[in-house]
C-alpha positions, 0 to 999 in steps of 0.5 A: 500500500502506498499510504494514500487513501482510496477515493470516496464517490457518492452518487447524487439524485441526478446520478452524477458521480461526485468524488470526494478528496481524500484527507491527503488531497484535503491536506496538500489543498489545506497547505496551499491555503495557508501558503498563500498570502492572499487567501482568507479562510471564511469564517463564521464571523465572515459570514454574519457580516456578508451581506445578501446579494440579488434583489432586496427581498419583497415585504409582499413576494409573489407566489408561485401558482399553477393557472390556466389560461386560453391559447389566445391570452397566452398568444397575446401576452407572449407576443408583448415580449419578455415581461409578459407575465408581469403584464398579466399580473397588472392587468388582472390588478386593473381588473380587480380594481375595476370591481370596486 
């Protein structure tokens, strides 16, 4: 036996085979970590201070439902182009509102 220990894989949902580094590999990434002047290990302080990226979050989130429409209003909102679903949510607030 060289020393070196036998690779470990697992299997994910998907069935992607995913290898996973031995304690040797993890060992020699580990010394190149702290060789490197540049390199900050992230830490638990790191990550109460790191701000989320992406879009601020909504205090009213749309949710997510399945709905059915007729081929002539998905023809119609699809040919207005990208952002045809967010005219479909205002026109239905129009409609809504015209109720009142």
């Amino acid at each position: 036996m060289t020393g070196k220990s036998k690779p470990i894989s697992l299997t994910s949902r998907t069935g992607r085979r995913i290898e996973l580094s031995t304690p040797q590999e993890d060992a020699a990434i580990n010394a190149g970590i702290a060789r490197d002047p540049d390199t900050v290990e992230l830490n638990d302080a790191w990550f109460k201070k790191a701000k989320r990226g992406g879009r601020p979050l909504s205090e009213n989130p749309k949710q997510l439902r399945s709905i059915r429409f007729s081929p002539e209003v998905l023809d119609y909102f699809r040919s207005t182009g990208k952002g045809w679903q967010t005219r479909v949510d205002a026109a239905l607030k129009e409609w809504i509102a015209a109720q009142k």
